[in-house]
C-alpha positions as CSV (number, residue, x, y, z in Angstrom):
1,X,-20.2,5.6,7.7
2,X,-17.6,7.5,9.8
3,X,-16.0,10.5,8.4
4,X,-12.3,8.6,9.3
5,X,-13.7,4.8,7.7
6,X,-14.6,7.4,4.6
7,X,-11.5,9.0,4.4
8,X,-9.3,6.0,4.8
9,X,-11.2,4.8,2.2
10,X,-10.0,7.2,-0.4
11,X,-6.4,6.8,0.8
12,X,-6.9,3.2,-0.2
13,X,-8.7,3.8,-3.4
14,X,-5.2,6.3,-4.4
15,X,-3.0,3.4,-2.9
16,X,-4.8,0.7,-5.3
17,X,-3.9,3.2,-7.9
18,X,-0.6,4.0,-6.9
19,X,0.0,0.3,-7.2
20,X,-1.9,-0.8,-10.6
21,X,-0.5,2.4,-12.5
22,X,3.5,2.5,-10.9
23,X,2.2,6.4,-9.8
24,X,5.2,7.5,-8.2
25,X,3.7,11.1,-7.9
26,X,1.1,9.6,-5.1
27,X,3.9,8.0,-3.2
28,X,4.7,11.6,-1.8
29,X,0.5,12.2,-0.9
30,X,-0.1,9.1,0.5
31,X,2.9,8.0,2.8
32,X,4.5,10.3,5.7
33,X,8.5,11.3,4.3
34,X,9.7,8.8,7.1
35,X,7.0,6.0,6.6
36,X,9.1,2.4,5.6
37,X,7.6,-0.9,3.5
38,X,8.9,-4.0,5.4
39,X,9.4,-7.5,4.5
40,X,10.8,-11.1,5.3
41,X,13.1,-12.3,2.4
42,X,13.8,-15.9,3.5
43,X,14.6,-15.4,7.3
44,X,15.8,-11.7,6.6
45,X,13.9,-8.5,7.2
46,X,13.8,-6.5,4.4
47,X,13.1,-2.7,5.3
48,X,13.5,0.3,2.6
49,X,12.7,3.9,3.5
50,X,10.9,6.1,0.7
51,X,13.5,6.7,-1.8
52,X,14.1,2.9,-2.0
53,X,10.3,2.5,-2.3
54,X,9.9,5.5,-5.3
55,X,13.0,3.6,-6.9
56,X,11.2,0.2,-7.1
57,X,7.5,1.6,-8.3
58,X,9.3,3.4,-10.7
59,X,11.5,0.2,-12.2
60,X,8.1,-1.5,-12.4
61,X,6.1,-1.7,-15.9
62,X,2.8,-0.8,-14.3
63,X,-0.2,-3.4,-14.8
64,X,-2.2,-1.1,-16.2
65,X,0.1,-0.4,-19.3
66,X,-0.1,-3.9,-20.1
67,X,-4.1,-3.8,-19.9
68,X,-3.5,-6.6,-17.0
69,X,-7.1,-7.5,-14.6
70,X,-7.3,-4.7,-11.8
71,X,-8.2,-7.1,-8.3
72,X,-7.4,-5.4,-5.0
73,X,-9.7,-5.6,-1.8
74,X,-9.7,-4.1,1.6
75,X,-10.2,-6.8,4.2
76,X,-10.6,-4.6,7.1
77,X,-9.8,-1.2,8.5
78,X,-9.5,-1.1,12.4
79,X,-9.7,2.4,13.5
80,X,-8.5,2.9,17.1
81,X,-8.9,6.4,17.5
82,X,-9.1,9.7,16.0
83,X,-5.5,9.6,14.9
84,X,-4.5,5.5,14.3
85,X,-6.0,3.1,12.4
86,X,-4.7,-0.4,10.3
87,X,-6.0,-1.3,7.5
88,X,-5.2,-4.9,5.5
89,X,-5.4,-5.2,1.9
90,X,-5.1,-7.8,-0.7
91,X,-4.2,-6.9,-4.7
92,X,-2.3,-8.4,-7.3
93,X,0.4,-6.4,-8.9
94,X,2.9,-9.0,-10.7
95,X,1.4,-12.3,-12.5
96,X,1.2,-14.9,-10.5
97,X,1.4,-13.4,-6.6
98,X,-1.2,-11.7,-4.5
99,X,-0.1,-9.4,-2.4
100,X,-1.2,-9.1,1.4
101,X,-0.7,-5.6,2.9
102,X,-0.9,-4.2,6.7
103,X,-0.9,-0.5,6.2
104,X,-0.1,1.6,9.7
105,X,-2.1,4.7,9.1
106,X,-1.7,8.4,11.1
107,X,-3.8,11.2,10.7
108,X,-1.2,14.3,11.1
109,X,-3.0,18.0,10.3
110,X,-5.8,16.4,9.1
111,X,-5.1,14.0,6.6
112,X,-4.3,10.3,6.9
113,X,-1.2,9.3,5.8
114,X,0.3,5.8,5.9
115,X,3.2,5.4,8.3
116,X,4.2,1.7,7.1
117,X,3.5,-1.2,5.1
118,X,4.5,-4.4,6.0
119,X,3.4,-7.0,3.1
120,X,4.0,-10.4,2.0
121,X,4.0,-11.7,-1.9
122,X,2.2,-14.9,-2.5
123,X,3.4,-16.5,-5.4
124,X,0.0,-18.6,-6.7
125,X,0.4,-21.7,-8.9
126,X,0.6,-21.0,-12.4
């Protein structure tokens, strides 16, 4: 294993926790100040920049204080060189949706940081 597969690995493992317990303290650590979280809300991009993001992980009753399943996976990290990689997660966060994740990753003075997230919600059959 590649020191930059191990890495990104960690980042992912904080993400997951970011995620399951509404950490808004790791939203500074793990995303560069600029980095944006995108999606498509009926035929409308939605794009929010880090204050909008902190906002909405800090609205959120985390998963974890309601003793809910943790289930999040990395489906692949594509490292393209030293300083870019992608990596593609799926978690659950709310009950009922599955969450698919494309993280654009940089590695600025040494550490990886993720430089956007575009994601789409899933809302499973109940």
């Amino acid at each position: 294993m590649t020191t930059a597969y191990s890495e990104i690995l960690n980042l992912l493992d904080d993400y997951f926790d970011l995620l399951y317990k509404c950490d808004v303290e790791l939203i500074n650590q793990l995303f560069l100040p600029n980095a944006n979280v995108c999606n498509v809300s009926g035929d409308v991009a939605v794009i929010i920049d880090m204050d909008q993001f902190h906002e909405r992980i800090a609205s959120r009753i985390s998963p974890e204080s309601q003793n809910k399943n943790r289930d999040d996976r990395i489906l692949s990290i594509d490292i393209t060189c030293p300083t870019i990689a992608l990596a593609k997660v799926d978690l659950l966060i709310l009950p009922g949706g599955r969450y698919t994740d494309y993280l654009s990753l940089l590695k600025v003075a040494g550490n990886w940081k993720i430089a956007s997230k575009v994601f789409h919600l899933k809302v499973e059959d109940q």
